[in-house]
BALOBA-1460 file (C-alpha; in Angstrom, 3 decimals):
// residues 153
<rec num="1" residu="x" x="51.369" y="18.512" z="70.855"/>
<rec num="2" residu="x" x="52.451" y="15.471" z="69.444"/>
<rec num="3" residu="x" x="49.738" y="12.450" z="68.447"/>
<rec num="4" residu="x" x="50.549" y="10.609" z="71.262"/>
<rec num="5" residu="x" x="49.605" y="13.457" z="73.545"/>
<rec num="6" residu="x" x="46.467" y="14.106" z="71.768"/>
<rec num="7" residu="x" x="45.609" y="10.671" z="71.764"/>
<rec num="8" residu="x" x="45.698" y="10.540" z="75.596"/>
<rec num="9" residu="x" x="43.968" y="13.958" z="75.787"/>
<rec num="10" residu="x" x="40.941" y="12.110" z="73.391"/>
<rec num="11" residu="x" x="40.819" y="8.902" z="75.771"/>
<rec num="12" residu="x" x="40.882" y="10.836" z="78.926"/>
<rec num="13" residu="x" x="38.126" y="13.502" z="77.532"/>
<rec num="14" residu="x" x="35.661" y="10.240" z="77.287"/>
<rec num="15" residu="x" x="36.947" y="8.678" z="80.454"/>
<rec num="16" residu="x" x="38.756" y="10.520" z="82.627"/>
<rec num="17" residu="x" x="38.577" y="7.460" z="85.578"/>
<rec num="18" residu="x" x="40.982" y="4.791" z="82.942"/>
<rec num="19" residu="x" x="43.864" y="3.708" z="84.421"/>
<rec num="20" residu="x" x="47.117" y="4.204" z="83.648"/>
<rec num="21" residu="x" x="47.647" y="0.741" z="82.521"/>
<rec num="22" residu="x" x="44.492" y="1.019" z="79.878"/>
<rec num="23" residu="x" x="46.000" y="4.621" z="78.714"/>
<rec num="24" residu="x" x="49.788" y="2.914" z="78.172"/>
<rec num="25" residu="x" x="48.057" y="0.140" z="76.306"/>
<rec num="26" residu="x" x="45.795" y="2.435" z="73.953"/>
<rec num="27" residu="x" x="48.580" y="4.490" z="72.831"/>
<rec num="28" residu="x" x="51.720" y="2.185" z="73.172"/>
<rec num="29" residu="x" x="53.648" y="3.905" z="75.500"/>
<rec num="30" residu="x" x="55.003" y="2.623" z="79.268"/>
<rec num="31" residu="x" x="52.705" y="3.865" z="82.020"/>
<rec num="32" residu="x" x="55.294" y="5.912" z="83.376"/>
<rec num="33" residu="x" x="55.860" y="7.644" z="80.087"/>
<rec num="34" residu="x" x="51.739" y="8.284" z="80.335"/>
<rec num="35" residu="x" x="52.281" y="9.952" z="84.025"/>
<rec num="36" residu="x" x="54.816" y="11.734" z="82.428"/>
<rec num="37" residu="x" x="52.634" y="12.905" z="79.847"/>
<rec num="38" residu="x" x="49.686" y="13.800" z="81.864"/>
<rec num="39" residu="x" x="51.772" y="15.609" z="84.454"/>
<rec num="40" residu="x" x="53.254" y="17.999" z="81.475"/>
<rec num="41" residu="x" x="49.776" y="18.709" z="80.119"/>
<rec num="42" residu="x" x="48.217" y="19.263" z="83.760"/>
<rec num="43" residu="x" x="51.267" y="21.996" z="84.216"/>
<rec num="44" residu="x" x="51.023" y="23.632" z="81.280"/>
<rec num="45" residu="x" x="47.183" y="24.035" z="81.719"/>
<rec num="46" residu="x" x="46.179" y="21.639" z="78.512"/>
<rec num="47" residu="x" x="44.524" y="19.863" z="81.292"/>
<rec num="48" residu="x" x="42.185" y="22.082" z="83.795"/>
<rec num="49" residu="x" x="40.908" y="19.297" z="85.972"/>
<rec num="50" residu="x" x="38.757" y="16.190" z="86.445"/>
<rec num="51" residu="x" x="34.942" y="16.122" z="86.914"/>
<rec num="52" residu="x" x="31.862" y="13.774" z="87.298"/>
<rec num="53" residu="x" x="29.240" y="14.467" z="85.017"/>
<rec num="54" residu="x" x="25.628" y="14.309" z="87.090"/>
<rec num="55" residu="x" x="22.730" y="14.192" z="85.368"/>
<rec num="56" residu="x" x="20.666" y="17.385" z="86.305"/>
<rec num="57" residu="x" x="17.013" y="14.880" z="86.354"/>
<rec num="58" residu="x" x="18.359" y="12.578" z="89.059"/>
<rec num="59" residu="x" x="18.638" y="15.467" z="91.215"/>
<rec num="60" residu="x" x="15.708" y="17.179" z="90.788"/>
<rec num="61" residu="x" x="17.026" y="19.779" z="88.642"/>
<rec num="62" residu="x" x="15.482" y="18.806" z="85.173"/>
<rec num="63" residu="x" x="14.449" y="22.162" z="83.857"/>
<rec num="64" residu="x" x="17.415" y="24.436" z="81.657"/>
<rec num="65" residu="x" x="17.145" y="27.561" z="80.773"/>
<rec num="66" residu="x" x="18.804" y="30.018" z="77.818"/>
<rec num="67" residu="x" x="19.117" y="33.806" z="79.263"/>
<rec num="68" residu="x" x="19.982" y="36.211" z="76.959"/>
<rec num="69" residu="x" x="21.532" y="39.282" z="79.065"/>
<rec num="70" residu="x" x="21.571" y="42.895" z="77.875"/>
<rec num="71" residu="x" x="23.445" y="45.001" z="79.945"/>
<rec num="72" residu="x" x="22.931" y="49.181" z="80.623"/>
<rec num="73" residu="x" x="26.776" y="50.198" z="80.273"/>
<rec num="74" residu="x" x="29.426" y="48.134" z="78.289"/>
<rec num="75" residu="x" x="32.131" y="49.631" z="80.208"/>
<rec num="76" residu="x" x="34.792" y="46.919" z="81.141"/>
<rec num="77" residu="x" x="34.292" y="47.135" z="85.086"/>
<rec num="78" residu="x" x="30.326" y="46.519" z="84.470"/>
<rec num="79" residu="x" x="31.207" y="43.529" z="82.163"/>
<rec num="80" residu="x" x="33.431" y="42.007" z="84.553"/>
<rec num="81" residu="x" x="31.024" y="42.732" z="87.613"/>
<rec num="82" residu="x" x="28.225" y="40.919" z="86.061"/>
<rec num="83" residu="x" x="30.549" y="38.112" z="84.917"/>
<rec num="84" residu="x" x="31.856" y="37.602" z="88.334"/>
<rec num="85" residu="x" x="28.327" y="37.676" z="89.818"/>
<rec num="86" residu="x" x="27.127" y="35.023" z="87.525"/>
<rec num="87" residu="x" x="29.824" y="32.818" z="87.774"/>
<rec num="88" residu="x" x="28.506" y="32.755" z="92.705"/>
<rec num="89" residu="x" x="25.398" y="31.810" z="91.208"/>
<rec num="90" residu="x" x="25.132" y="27.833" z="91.872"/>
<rec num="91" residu="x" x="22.014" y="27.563" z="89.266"/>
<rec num="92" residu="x" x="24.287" y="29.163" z="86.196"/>
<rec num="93" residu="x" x="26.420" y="26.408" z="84.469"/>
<rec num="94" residu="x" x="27.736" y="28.581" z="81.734"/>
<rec num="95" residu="x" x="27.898" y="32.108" z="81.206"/>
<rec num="96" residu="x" x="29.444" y="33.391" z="77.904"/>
<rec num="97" residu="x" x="29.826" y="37.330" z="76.911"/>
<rec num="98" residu="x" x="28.892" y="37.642" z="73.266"/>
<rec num="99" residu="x" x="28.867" y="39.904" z="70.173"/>
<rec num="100" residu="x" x="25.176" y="40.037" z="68.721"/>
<rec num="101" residu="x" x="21.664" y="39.838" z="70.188"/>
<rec num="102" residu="x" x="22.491" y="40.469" z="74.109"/>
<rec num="103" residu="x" x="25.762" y="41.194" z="76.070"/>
<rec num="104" residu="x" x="25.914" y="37.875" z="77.839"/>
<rec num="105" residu="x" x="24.079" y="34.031" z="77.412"/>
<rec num="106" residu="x" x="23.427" y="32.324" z="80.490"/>
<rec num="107" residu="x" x="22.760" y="28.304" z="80.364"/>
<rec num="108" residu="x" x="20.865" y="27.754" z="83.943"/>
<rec num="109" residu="x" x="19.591" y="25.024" z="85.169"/>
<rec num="110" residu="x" x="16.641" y="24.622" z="87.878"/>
<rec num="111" residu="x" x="14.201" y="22.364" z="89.557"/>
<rec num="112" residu="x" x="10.961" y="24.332" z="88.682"/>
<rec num="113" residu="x" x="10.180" y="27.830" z="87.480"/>
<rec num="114" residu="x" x="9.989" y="28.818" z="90.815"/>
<rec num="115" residu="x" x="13.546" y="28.424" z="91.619"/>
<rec num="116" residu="x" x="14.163" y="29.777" z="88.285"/>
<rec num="117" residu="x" x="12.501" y="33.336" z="89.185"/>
<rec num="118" residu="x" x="13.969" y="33.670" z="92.099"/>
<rec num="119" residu="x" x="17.638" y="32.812" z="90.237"/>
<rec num="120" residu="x" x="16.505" y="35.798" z="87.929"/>
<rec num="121" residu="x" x="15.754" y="37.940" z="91.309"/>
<rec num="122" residu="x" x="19.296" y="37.821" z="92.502"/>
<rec num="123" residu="x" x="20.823" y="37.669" z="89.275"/>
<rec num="124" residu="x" x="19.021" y="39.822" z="86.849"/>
<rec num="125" residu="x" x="16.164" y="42.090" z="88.503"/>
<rec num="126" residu="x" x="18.690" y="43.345" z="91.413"/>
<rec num="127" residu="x" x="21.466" y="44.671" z="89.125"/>
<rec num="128" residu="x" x="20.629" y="48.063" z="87.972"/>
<rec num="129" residu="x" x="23.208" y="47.273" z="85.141"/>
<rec num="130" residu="x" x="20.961" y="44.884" z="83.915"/>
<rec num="131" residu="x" x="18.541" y="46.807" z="81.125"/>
<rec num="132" residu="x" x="16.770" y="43.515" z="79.886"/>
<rec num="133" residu="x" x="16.552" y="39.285" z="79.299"/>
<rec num="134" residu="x" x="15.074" y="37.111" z="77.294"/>
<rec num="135" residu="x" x="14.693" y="33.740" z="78.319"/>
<rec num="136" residu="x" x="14.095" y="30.423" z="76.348"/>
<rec num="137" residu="x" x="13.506" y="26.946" z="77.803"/>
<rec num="138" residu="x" x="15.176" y="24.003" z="76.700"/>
<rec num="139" residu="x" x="12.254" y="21.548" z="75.459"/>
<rec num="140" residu="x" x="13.261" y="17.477" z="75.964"/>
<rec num="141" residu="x" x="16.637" y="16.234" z="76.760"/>
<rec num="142" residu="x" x="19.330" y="18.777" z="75.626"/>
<rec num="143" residu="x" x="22.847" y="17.537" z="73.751"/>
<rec num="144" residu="x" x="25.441" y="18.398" z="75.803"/>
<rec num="145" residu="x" x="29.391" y="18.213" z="75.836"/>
<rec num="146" residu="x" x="32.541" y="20.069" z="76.783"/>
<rec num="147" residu="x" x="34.598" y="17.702" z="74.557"/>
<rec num="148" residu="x" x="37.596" y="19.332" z="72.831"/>
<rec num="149" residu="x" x="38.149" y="17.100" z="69.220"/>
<rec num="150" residu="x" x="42.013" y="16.929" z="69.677"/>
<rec num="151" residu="x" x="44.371" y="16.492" z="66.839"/>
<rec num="152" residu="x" x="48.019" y="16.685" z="66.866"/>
<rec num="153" residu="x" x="50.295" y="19.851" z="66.023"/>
């Protein structure tokens, strides 16, 4: 990756809607060279997709919560069954398996505790797998960001 690339990859992480003309003119290159560019790192998988970011409040779904999972077996099947069943559930946005306290973290989101229980129902209290949780609620307006600082190779 060369700094032109990760100069694109830096714009595009912030803005993913400028144009191609605004991209060529940032980093000095023709747009077609950009296309170019972008094509190559959408093919080789630098580049996974495009989203819109919604804010969670403006939906109704202003409560987050941090699940930490502890699973029965850590057999590899088990691991990948509970991964796969978090990853249907719409109210999970993140699901990492971890070393330390817990097998798995879940970052959920919700639009009252309600919701959130019944989340844990179908998730958590249904999988015989599942030995224990904890569960910690995200107080105010959380920090959040999937941006990747890019720098060249």
């Amino acid at each position: 990756m060369n700094a032109k690339d990760a100069a694109l990859l830096n714009l595009l992480q912030n803005d993913a809607s400028l144009t191609l003309e605004r991209l060529a003119d940032a980093v000095s290159l023709s747009v077609p060279a950009v296309q170019r560019r972008i094509k190559r790192l959408r093919d080789s998988g630098v580049i996974k997709g495009n989203v819109i970011i919604v804010d969670p409040a403006a939906v109704n779904m202003s409560m987050t919560f941090i699940v930490i999972v502890e699973l029965e077996r850590d057999r590899s099947e088990q691991i990948e069954a509970f991964r796969r069943k978090a990853m249907k559930e719409p109210l999970v946005q993140q699901c990492y398996y971890v070393t330390g306290e817990g097998d798995f973290v879940i970052i959920s989101i919700a639009r009252n505790m309600e919701d959130f229980e019944a989340m844990t129902h179908r998730l958590l209290f249904e999988d015989s797998n599942v030995r224990g949780f904890k569960t910690s609620i995200s107080m105010g307006k959380p920090y959040k960001t999937l941006y990747v600082p890019i720098e060249e190779s």
